[in-house]
C-alpha positions as CSV (number, residue, x, y, z in Angstrom):
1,X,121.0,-3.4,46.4
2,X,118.8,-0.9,48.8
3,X,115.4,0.4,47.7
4,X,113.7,3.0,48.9
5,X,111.2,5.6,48.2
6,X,112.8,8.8,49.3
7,X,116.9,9.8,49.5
8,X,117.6,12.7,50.8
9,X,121.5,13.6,50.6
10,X,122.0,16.2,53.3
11,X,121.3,16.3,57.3
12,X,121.2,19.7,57.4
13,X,118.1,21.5,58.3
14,X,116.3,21.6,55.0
15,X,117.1,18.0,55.0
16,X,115.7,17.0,58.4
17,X,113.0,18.6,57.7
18,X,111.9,16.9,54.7
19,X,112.7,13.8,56.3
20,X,110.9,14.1,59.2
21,X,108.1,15.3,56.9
22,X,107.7,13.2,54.0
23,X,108.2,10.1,56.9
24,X,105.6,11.6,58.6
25,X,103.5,11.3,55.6
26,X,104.1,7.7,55.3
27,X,107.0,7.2,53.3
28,X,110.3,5.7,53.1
29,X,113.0,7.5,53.8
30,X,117.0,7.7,53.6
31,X,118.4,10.1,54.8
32,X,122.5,10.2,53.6
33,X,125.1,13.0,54.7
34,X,129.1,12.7,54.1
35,X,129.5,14.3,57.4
36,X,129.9,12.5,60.8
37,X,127.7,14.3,62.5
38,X,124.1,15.5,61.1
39,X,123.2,19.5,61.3
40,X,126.6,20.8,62.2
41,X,125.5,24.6,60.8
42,X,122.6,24.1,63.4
43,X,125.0,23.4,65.9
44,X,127.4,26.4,65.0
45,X,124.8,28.8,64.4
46,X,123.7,31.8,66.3
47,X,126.9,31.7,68.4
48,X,125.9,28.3,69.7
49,X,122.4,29.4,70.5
50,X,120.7,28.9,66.8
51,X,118.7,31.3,65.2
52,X,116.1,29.2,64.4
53,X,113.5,31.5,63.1
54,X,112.0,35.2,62.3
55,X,108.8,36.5,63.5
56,X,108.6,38.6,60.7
57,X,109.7,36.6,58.0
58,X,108.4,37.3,54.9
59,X,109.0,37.5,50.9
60,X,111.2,40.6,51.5
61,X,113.2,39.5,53.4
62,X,115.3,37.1,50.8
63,X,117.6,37.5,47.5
64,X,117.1,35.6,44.0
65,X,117.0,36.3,40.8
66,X,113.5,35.0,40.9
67,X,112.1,37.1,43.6
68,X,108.9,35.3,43.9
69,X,109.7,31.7,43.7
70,X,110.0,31.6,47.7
71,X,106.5,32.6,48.3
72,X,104.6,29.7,47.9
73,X,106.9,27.6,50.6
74,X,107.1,30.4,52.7
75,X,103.2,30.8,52.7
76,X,102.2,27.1,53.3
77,X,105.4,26.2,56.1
78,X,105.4,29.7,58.1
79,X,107.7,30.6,61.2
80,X,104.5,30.1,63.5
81,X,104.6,26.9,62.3
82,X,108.2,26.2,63.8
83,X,107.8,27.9,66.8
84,X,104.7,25.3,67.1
85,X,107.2,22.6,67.1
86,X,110.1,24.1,69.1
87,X,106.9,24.7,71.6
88,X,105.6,21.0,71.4
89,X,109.1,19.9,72.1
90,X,109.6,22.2,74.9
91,X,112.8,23.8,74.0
92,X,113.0,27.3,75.7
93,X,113.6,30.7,73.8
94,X,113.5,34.1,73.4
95,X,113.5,37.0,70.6
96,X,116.8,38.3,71.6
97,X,116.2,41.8,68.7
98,X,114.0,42.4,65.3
99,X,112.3,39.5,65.5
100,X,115.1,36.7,66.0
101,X,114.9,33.8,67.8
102,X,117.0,32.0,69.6
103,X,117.4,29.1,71.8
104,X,117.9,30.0,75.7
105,X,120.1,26.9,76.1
106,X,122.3,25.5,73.1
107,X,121.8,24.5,69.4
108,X,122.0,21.3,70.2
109,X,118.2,21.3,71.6
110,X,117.2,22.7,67.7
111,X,119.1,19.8,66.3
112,X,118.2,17.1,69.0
113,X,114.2,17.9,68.3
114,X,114.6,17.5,64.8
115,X,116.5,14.1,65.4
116,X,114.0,13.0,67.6
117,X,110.8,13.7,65.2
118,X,113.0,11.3,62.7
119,X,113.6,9.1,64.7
120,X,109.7,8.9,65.5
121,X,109.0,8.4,62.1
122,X,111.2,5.7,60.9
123,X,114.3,7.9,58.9
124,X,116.8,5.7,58.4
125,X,119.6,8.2,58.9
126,X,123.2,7.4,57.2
127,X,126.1,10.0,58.3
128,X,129.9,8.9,56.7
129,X,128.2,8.1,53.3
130,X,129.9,9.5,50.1
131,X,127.8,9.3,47.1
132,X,130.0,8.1,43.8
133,X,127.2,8.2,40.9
134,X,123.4,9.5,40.4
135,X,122.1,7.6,37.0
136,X,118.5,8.6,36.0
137,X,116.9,5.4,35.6
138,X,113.2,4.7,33.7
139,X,111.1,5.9,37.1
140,X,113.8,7.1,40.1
141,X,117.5,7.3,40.2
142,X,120.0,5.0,41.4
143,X,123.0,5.8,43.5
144,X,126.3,4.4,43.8
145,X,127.7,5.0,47.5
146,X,129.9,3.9,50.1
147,X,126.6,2.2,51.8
148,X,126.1,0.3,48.4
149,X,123.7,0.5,45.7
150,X,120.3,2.4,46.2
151,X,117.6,3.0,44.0
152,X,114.6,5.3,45.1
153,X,111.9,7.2,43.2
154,X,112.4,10.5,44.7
155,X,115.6,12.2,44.9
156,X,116.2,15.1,46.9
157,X,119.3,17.2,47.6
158,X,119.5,19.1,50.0
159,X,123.4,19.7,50.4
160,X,123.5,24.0,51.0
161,X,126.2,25.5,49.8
162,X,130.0,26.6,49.7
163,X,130.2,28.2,52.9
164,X,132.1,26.8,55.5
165,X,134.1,24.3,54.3
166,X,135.3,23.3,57.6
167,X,131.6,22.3,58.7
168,X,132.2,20.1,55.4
169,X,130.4,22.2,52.6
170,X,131.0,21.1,49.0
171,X,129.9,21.6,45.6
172,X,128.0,18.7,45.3
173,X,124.8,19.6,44.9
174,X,126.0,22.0,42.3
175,X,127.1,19.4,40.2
176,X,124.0,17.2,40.4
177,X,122.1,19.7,39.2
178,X,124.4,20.2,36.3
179,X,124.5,16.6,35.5
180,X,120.7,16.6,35.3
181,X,120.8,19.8,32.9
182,X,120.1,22.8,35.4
183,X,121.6,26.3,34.7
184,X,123.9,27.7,37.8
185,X,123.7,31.2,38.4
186,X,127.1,32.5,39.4
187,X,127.8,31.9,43.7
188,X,129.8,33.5,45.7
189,X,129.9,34.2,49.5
190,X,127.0,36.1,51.1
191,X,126.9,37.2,54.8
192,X,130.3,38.0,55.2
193,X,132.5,40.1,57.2
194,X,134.6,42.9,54.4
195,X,138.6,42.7,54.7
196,X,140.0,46.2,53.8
197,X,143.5,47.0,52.9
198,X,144.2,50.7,51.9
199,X,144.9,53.3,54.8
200,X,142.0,52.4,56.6
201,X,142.9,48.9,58.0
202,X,145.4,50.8,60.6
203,X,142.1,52.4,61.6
204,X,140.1,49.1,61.9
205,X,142.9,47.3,63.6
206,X,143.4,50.4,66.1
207,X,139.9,50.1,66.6
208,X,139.5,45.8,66.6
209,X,136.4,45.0,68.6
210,X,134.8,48.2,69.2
211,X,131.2,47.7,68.1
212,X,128.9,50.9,67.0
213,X,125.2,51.3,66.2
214,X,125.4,52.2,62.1
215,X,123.3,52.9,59.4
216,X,125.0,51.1,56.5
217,X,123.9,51.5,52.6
218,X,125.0,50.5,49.2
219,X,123.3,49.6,45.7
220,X,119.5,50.7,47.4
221,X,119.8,49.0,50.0
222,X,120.3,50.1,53.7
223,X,120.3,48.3,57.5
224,X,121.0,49.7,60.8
225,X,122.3,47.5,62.9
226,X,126.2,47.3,64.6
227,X,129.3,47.4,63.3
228,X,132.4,45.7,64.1
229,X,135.7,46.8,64.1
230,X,138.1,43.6,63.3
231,X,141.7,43.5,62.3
232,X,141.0,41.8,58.9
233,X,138.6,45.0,58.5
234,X,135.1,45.4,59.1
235,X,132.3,42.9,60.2
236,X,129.4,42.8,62.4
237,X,125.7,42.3,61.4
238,X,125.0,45.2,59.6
239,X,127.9,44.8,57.2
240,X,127.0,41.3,56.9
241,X,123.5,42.1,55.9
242,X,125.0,44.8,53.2
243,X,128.1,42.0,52.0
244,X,124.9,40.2,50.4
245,X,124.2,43.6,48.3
246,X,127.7,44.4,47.6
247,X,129.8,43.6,44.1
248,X,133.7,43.8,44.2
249,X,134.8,47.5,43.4
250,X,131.6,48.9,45.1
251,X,131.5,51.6,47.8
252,X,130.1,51.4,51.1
253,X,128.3,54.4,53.0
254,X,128.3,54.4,56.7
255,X,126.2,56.7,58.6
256,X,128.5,56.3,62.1
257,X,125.5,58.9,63.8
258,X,122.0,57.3,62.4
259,X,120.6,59.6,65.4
260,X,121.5,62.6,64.8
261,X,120.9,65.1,61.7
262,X,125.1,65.7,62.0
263,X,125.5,68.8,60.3
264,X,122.7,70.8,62.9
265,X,124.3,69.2,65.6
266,X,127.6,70.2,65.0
267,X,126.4,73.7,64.4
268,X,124.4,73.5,67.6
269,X,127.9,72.1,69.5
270,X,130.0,75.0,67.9
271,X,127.3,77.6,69.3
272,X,126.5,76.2,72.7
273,X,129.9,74.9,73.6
274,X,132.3,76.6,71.4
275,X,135.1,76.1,73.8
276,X,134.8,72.4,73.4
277,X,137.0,70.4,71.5
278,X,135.7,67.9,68.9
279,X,137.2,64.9,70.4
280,X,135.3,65.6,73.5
281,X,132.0,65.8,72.0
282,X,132.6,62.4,70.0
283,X,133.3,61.2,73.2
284,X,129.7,61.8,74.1
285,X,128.4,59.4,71.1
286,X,131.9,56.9,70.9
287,X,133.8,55.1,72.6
288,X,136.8,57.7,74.0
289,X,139.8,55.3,71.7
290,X,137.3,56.1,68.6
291,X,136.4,59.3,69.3
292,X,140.0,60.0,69.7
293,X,141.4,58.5,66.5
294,X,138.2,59.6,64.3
295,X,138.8,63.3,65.6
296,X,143.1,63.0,65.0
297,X,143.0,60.6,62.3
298,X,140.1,62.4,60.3
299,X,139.9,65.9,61.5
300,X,142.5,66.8,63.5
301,X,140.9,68.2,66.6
302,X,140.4,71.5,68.1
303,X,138.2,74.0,70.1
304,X,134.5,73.7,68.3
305,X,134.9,77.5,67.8
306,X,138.1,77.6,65.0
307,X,136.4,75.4,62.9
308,X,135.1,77.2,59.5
309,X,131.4,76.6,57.8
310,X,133.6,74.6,55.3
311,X,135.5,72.0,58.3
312,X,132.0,71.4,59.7
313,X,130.5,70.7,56.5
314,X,133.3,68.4,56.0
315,X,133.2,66.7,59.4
316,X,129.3,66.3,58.8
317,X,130.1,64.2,55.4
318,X,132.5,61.7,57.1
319,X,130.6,61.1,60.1
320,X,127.2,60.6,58.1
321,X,128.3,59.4,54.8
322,X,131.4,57.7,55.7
323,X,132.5,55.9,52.6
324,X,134.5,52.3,52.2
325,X,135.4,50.6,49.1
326,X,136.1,46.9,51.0
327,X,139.3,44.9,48.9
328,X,137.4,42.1,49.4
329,X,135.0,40.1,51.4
330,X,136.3,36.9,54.2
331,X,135.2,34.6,51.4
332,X,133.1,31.0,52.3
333,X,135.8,31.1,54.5
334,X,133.7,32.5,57.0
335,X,130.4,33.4,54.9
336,X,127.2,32.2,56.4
337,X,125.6,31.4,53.3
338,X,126.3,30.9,49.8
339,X,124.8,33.6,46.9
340,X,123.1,32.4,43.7
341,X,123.0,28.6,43.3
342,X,120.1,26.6,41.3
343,X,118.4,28.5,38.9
344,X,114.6,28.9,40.4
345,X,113.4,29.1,37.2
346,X,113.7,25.3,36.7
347,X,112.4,24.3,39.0
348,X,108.8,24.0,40.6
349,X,108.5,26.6,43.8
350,X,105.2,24.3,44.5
351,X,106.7,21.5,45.0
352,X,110.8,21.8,45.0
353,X,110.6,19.2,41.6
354,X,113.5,19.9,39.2
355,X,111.8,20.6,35.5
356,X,114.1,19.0,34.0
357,X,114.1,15.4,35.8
358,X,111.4,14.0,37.0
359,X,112.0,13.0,40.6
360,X,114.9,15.2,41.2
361,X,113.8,17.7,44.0
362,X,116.0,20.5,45.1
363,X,115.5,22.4,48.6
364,X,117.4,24.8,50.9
365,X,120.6,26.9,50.6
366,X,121.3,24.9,47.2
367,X,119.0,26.9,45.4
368,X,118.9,30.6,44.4
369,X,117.3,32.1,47.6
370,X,119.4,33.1,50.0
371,X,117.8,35.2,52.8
372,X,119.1,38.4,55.4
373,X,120.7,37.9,58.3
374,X,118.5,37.1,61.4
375,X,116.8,33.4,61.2
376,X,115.5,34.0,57.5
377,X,117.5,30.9,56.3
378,X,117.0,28.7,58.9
379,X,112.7,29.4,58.0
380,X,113.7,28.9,53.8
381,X,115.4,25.5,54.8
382,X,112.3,24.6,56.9
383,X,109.8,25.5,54.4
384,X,111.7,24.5,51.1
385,X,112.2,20.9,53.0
386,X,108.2,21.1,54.1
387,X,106.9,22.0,50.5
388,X,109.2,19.1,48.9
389,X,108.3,16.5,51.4
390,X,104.2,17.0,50.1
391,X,105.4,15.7,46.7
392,X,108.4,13.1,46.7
């Protein structure tokens, strides 16, 4: 039988970080993953180029049902803090828009710094390693695994969530916190493309890969950012952002012409080129294919000047208020991160310590915090894992 002080199940980033952290500090720590690799969402992420932070992070910026429980991590592990590390380590970057950051090179340099500051501190790091059982003993927990028997005092899971399974995401963690007598609030997939499947998918797969600068809005909440045409239905990062807000049956309003007050400037394009035909103008503001299929599809196109007050009226309300009701969303499938989770509520947002087992510590994507799209979970997993790693 091992002993230890710390176990952390999950290499991810919340759990390299609390590794590297509470090593740092002095302890002992194990650091187990199922996986073969450690921090294979770091290496996925951001297109390959992780986006490892958000200057402007902030409370705002993430879901829970307890919207104040990520303060007090946030405050004491902020993003300047992380860019002080990718700094020390000299790994090159830039803010490539609002504030996200993202290596010049590859993940890989993200994932290699936070395996070398490990590896500085003495983690003893254990990748193929399946965990059987979890008992609660009198002071720590013991753990039945492929390595053997370990016993530690502080146990902390740090396993994420559902989304992509192919990257090896399980349940896990959800069920360790169940066995320890933690609620679950309901998950499902967050940051996730929409698939649509009434007349409109002809549309989307006409239009499959044409991107468009949007102003996207349901249930209070708006983003403007792109849109992306796919043939599975709509994705890019402002529907993303929105897929977090979204329940099933729920409509979606597209502005297609954030820009532009529509209805004036139709009315100025019927007066000052009435000869013009619709499809033309759109041309101006689309690509010519979408111009083209919005104008026939939607409109049927003509001279500016034969449209009534009524048609431009009409044409206004699609092109600024264009509303979807998605079937459905691409599921963890292709989700970036997982809704809902561990109930925040029981446990302590000073210290990541479950309130219901002493010892038991709970940290990144597993819990119910689950930020916007644009480095925001990458900074929760570092400062969840930071704020932990004071305590176990």
């Amino acid at each position: 039988m091992r002993s230890t002080e710390v176990v952390i199940i999950g290499a991810g980033a919340a759990g390299l970080m609390c590794a590297l952290t509470a090593a740092g500090r002095g302890r002992k720590v194990m650091l187990l993953d199922h996986a073969n690799k450690a921090g294979k969402k770091i290496l996925m992420s951001g297109g390959g180029r992780c986006n490892f932070t958000n200057m402007y992070t902030e409370p705002g910026n993430f879901l829970s049902q307890n919207e104040h429980f990520c303060k007090s991590a946030l405050a004491r592990y902020t993003q300047w803090d992380f860019i002080g590390m990718v700094a020390k380590h000299g790994v090159p970057y830039h803010e490539k828009k609002l504030g996200q950051l993202f290596c010049d090179n590859k993940s890989s340099d993200i994932l290699e710094m936070l395996l070398n500051e490990c590896d500085q501190v003495g983690v003893s790091l254990h990748l193929d390693t399946s965990i059987q059982t979890i008992e609660k003993l009198e002071s720590g927990y013991l753990l039945d695994t492929t390595l053997g028997q370990i016993t530690c005092e502080s146990l902390v899971i740090a396993t994420g969530g559902l989304s992509i399974p192919t990257l090896g995401a399980t349940g896990f963690g959800y069920q360790v916190a169940k066995q320890f007598g933690h609620e679950l609030l309901p998950t499902r997939a967050g940051l996730v493309p929409f698939t649509i499947t009434d007349q409109l998918k002809e549309l989307c797969t006409e239009l499959s890969g044409t991107s468009v600068d949007c102003l996207v809005s349901c249930n209070d909440q708006s983003f403007r950012e792109n849109i992306l045409f796919t043939h599975r239905g709509l994705s890019g990062p402002a529907i993303l952002q929105i897929s977090s807000f979204w329940e099933s049956g729920d409509s979606v309003e597209i502005n297609l012409m954030p820009d532009h007050d529509v209805p004036s400037w139709l009315q100025q394009q019927q007066a000052e080129r009435p000869n013009s035909e619709l499809k033309t103008l759109l041309g101006e503001i689309f690509t010519k294919k979408m111009a083209n299929l919005l104008a026939d599809n939607w409109f049927a196109s003509k001279p500016m000047k034969q449209y009534t007050h009524a048609e431009i009226a009409d044409i206004a309300e699609k092109l600024a208020s264009w509303k979807v009701v998605p079937a459905g969303t691409e599921g963890y499938r292709t989700a970036e991160v997982t809704l809902g989770g561990v109930d925040t509520n029981e446990v302590s947002s000073k210290t990541m310590e479950s309130l219901k087992s002493p010892g038991l510590y709970f940290i990144g994507e597993v819990l119910d915090v689950t930020g916007h799209l644009g480095g925001f979970n990458f900074q929760w997993a570092w400062a969840s894992g930071y704020a932990a790693a004071q305590y176990v």
